[in-house]
PyMOL Python script that loads the backbone (N, CA, C, O; Angstrom):
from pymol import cmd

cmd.read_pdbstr("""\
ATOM      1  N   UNK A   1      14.097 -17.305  -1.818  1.00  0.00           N
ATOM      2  CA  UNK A   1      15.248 -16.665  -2.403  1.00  0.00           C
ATOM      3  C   UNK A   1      14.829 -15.517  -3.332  1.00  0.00           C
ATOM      4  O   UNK A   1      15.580 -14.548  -3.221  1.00  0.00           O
ATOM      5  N   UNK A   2      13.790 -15.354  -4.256  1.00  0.00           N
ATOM      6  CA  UNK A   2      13.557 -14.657  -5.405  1.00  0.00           C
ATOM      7  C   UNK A   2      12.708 -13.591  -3.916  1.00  0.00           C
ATOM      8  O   UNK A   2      13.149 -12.461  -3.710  1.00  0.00           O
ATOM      9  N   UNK A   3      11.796 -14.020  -3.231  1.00  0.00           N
ATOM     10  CA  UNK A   3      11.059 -13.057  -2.328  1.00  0.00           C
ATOM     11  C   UNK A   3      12.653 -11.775  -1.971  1.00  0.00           C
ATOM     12  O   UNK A   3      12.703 -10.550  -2.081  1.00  0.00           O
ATOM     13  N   UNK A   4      13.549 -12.624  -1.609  1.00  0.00           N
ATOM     14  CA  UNK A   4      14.507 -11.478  -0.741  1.00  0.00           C
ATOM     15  C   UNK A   4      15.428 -10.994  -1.527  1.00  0.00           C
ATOM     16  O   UNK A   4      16.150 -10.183  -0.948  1.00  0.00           O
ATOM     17  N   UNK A   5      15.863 -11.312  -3.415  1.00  0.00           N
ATOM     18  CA  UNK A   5      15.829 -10.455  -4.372  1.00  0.00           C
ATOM     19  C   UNK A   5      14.768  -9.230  -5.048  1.00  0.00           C
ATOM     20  O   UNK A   5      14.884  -8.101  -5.525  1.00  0.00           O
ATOM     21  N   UNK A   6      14.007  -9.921  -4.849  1.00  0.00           N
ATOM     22  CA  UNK A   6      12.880  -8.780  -4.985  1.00  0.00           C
ATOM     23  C   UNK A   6      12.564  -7.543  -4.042  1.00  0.00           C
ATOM     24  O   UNK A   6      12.429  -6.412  -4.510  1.00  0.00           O
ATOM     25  N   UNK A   7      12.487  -7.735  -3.111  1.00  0.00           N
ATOM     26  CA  UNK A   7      12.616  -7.050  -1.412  1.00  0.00           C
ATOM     27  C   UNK A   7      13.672  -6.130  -1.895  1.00  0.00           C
ATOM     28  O   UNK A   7      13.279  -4.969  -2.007  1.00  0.00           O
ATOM     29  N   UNK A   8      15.235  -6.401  -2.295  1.00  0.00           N
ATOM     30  CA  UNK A   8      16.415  -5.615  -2.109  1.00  0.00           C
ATOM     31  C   UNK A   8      16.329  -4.678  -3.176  1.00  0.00           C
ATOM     32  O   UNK A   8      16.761  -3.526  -3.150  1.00  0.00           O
ATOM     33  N   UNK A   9      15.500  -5.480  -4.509  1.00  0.00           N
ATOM     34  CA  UNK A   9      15.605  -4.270  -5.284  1.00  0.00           C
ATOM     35  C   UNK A   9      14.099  -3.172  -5.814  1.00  0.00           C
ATOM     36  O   UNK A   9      13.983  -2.368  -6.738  1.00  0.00           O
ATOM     37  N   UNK A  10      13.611  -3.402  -5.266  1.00  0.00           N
ATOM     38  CA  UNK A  10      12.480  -2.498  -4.944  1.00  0.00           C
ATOM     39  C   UNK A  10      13.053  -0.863  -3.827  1.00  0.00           C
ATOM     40  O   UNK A  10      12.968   0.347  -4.038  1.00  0.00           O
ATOM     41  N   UNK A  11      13.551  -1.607  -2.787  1.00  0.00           N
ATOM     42  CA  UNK A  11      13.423  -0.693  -1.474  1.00  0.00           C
ATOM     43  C   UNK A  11      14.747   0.389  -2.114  1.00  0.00           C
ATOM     44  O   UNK A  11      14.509   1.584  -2.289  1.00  0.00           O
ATOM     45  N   UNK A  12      15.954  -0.135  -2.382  1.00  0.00           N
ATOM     46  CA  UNK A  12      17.124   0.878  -2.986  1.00  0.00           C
ATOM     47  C   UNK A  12      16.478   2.186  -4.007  1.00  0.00           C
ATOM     48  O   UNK A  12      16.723   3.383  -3.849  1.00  0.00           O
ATOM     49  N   UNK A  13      15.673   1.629  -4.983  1.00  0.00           N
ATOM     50  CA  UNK A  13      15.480   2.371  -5.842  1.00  0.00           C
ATOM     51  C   UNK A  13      13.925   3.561  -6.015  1.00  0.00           C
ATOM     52  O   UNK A  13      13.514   4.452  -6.757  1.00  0.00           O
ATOM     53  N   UNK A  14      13.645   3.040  -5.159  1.00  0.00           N
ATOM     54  CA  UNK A  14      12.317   3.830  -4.740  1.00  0.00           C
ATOM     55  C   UNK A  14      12.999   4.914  -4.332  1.00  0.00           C
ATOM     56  O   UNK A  14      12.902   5.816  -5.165  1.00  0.00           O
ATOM     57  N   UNK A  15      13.812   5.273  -3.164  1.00  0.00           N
ATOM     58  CA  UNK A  15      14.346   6.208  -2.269  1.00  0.00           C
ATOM     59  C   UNK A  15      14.951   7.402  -3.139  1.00  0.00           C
ATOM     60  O   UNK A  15      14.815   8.525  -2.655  1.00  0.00           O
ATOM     61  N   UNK A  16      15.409   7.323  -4.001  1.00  0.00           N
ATOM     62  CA  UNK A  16      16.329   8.085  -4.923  1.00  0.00           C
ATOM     63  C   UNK A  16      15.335   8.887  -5.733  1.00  0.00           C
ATOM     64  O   UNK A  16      15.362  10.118  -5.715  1.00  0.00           O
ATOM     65  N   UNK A  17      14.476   8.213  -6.427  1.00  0.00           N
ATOM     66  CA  UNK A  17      13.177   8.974  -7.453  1.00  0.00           C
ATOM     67  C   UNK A  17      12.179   9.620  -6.476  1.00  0.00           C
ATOM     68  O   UNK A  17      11.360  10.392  -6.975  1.00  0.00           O
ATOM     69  N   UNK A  18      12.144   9.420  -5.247  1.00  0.00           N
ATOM     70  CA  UNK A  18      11.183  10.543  -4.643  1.00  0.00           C
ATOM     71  C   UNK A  18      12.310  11.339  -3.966  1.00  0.00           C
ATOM     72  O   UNK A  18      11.685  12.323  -3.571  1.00  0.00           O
ATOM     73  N   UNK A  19      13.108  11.452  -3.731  1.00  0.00           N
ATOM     74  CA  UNK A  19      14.435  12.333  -3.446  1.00  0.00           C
ATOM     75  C   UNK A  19      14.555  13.421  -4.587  1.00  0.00           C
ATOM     76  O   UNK A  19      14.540  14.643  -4.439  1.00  0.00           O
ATOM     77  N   UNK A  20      14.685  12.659  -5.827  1.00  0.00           N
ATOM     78  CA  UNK A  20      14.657  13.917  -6.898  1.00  0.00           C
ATOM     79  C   UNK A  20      13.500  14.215  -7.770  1.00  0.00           C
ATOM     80  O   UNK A  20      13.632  14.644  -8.916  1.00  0.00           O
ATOM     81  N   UNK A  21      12.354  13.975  -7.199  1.00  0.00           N
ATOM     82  CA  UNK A  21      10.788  14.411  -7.633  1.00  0.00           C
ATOM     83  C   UNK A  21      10.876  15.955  -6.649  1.00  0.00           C
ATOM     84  O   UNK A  21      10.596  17.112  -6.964  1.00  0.00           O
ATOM     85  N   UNK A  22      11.390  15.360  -5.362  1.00  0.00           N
ATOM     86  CA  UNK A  22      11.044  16.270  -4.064  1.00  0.00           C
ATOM     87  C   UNK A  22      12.067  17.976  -4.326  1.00  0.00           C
ATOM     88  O   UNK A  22      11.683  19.103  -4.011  1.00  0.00           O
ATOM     89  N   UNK A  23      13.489  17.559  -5.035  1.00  0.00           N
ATOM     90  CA  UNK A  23      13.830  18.580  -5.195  1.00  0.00           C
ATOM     91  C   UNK A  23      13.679  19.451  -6.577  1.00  0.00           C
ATOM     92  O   UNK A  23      13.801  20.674  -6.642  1.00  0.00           O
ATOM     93  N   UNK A  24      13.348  18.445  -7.820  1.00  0.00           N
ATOM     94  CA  UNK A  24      12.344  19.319  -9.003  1.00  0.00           C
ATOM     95  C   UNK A  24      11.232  20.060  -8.810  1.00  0.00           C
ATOM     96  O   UNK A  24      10.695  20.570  -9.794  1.00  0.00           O
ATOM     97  N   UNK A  25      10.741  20.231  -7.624  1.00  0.00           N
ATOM     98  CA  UNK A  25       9.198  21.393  -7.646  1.00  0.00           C
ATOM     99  C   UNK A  25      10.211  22.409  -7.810  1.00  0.00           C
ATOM    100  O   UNK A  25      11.387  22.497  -7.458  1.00  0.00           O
ATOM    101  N   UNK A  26       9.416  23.148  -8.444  1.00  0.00           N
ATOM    102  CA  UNK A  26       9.822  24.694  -8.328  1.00  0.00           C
ATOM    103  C   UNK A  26       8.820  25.618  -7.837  1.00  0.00           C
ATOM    104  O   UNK A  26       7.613  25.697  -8.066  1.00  0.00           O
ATOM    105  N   UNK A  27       9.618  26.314  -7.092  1.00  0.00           N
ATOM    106  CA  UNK A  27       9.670  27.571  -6.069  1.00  0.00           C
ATOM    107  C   UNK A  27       8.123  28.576  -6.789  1.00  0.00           C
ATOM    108  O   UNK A  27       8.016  28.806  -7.993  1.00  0.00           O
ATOM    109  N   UNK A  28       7.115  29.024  -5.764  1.00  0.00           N
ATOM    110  CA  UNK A  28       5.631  29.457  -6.093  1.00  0.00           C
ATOM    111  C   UNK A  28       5.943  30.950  -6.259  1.00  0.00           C
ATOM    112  O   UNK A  28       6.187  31.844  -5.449  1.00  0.00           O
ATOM    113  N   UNK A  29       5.871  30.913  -7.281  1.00  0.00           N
ATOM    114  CA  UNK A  29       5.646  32.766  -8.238  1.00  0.00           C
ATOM    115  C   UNK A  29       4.917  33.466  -6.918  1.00  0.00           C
ATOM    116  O   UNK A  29       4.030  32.897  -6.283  1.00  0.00           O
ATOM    117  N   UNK A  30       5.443  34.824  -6.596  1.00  0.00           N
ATOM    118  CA  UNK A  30       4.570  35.548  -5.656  1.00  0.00           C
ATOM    119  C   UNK A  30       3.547  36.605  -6.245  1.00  0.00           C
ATOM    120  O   UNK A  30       2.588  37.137  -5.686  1.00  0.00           O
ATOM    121  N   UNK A  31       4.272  36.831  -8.189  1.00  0.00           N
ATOM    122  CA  UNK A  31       3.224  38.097  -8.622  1.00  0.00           C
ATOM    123  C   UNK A  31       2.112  36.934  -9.005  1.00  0.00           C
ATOM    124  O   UNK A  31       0.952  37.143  -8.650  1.00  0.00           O
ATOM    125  N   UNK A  32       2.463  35.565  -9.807  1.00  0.00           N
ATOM    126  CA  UNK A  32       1.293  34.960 -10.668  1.00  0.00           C
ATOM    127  C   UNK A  32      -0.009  34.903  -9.777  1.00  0.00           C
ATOM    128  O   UNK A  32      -1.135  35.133 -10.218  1.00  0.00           O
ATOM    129  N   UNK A  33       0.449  34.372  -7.701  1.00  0.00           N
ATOM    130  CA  UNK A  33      -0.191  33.735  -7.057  1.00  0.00           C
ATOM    131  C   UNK A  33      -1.330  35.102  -6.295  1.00  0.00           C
ATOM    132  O   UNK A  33      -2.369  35.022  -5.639  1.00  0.00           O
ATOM    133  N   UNK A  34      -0.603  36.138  -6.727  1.00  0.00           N
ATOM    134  CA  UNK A  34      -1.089  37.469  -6.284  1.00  0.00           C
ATOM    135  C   UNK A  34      -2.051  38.089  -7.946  1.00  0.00           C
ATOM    136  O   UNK A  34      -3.034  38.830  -7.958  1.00  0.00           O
ATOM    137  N   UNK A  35      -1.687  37.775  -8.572  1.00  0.00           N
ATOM    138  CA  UNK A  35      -2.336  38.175  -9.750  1.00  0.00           C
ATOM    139  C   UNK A  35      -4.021  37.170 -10.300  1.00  0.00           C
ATOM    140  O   UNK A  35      -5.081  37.423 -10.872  1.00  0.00           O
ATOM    141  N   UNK A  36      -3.323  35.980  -9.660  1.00  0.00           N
ATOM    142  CA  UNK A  36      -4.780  35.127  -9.719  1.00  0.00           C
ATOM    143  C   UNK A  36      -5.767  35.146  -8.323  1.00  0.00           C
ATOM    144  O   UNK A  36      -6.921  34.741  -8.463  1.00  0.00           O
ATOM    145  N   UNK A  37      -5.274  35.660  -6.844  1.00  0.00           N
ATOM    146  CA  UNK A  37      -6.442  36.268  -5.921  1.00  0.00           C
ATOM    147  C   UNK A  37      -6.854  37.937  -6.472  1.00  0.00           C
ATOM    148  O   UNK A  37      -7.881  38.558  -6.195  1.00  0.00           O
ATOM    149  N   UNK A  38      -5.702  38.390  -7.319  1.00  0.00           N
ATOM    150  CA  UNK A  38      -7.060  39.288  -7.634  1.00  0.00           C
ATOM    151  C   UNK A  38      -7.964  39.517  -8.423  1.00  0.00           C
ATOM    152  O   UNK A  38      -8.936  40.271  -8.374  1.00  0.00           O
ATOM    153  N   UNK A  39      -7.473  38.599  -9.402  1.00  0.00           N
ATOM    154  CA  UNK A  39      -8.738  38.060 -10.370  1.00  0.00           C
ATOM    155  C   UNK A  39     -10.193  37.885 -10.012  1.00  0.00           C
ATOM    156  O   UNK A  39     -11.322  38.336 -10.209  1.00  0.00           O
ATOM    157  N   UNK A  40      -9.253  36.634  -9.137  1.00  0.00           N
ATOM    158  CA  UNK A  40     -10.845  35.987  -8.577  1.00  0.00           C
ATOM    159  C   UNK A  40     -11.567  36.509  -7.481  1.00  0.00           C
ATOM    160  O   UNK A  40     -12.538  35.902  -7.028  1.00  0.00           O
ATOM    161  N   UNK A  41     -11.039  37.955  -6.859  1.00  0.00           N
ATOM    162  CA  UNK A  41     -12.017  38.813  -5.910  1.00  0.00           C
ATOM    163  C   UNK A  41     -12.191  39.563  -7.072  1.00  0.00           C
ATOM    164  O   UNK A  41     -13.246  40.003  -6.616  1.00  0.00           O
ATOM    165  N   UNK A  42     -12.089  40.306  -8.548  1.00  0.00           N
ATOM    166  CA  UNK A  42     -12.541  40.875  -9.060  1.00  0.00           C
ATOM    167  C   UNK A  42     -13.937  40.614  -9.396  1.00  0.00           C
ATOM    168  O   UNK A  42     -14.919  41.356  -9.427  1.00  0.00           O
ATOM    169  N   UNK A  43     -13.681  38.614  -9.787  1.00  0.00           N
ATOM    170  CA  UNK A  43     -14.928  38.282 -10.870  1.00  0.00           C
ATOM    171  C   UNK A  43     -15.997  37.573  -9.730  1.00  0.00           C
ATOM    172  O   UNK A  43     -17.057  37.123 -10.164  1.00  0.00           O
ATOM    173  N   UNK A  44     -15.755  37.502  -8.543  1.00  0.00           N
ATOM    174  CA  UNK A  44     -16.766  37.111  -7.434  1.00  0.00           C
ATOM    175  C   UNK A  44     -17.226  39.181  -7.189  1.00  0.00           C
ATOM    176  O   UNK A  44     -18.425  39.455  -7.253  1.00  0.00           O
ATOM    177  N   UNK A  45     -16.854  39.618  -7.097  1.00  0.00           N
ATOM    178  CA  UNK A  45     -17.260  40.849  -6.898  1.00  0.00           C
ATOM    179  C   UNK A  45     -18.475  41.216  -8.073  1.00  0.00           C
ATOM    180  O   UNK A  45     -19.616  41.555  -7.759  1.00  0.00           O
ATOM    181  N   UNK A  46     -18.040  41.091  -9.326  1.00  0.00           N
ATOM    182  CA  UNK A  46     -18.781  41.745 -10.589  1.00  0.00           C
ATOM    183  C   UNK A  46     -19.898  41.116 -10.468  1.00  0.00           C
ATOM    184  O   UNK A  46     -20.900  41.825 -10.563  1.00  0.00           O
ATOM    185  N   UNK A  47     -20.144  39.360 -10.183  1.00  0.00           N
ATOM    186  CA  UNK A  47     -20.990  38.398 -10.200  1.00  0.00           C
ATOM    187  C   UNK A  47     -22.096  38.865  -8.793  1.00  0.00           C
ATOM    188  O   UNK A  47     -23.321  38.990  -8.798  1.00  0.00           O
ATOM    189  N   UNK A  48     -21.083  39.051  -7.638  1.00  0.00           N
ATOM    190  CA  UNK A  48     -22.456  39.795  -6.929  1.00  0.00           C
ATOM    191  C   UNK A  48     -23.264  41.075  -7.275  1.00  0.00           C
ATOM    192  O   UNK A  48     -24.474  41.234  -7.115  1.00  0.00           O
ATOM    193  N   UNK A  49     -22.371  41.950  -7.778  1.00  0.00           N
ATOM    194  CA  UNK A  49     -22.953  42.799  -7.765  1.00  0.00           C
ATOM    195  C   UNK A  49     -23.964  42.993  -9.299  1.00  0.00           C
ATOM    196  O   UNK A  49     -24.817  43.879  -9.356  1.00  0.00           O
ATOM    197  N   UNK A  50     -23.685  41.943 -10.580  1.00  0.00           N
ATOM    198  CA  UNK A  50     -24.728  41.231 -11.092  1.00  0.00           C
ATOM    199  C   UNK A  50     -26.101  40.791 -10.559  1.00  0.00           C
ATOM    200  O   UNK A  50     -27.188  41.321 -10.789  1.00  0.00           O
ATOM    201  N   UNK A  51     -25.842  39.747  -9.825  1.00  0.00           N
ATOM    202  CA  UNK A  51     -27.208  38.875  -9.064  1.00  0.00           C
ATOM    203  C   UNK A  51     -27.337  40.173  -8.039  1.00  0.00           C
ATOM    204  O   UNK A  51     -28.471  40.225  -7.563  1.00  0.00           O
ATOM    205  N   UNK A  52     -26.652  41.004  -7.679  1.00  0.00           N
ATOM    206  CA  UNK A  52     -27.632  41.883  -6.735  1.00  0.00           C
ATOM    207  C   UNK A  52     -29.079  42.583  -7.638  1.00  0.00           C
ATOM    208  O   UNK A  52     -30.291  42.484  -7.448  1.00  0.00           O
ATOM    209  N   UNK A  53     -28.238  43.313  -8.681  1.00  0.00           N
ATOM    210  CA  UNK A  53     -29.130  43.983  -9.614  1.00  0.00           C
ATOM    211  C   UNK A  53     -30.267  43.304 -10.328  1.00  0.00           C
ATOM    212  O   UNK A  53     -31.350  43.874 -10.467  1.00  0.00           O
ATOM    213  N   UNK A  54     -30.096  42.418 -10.661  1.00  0.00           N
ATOM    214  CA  UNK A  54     -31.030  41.807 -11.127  1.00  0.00           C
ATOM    215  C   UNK A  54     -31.793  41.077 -10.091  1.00  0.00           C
ATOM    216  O   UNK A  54     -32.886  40.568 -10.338  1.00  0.00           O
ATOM    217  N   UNK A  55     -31.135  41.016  -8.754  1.00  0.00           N
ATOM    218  CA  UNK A  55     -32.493  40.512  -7.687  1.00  0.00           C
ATOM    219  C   UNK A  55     -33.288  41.423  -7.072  1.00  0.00           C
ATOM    220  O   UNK A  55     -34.336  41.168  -6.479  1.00  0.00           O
ATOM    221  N   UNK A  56     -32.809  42.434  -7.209  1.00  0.00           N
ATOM    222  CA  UNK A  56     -33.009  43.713  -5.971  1.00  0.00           C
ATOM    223  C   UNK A  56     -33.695  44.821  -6.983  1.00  0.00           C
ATOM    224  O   UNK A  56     -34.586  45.597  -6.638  1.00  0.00           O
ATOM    225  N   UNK A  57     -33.255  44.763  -7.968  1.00  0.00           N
ATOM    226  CA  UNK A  57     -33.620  45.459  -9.569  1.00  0.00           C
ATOM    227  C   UNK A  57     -33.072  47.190  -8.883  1.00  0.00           C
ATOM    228  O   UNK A  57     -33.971  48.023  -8.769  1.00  0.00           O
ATOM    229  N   UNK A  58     -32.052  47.479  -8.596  1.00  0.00           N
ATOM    230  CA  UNK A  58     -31.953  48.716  -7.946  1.00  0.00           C
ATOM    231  C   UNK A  58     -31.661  50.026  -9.277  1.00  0.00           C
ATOM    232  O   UNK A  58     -30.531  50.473  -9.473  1.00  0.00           O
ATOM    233  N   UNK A  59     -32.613  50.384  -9.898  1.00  0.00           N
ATOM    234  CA  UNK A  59     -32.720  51.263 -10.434  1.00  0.00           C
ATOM    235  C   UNK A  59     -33.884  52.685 -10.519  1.00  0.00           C
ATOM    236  O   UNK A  59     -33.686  53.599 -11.319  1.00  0.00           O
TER     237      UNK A  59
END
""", "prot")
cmd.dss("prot")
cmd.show_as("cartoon", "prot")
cmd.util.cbc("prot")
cmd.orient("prot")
């Protein structure tokens, strides 16, 4: 008896909190997501061309 109280109220209430987890994301910024790939081809760029100089010593 307590197994198939337990069963009924587990399964109802689960369904509802990932229902409104699923519609709280919010929507992905297009400048932030564009502003942080060009960051990070800036500072992979500077870093090679760092370890180039100092491997290659091109002066």
């Amino acid at each position: 008896m307590s197994k198939k109280k337990n069963a009924k109220k587990t399964t109802p209430l689960k369904v509802p909190k990932i229902q409104k987890v699923l519609e709280q994301q919010p929507e992905k910024n297009n400048t932030l997501v564009l502003g942080g790939v060009l960051l990070a081809m800036s500072s992979i760029g500077l870093l090679i061309f760092v370890l180039s100089d100092k491997v290659f010593q091109l002066s």
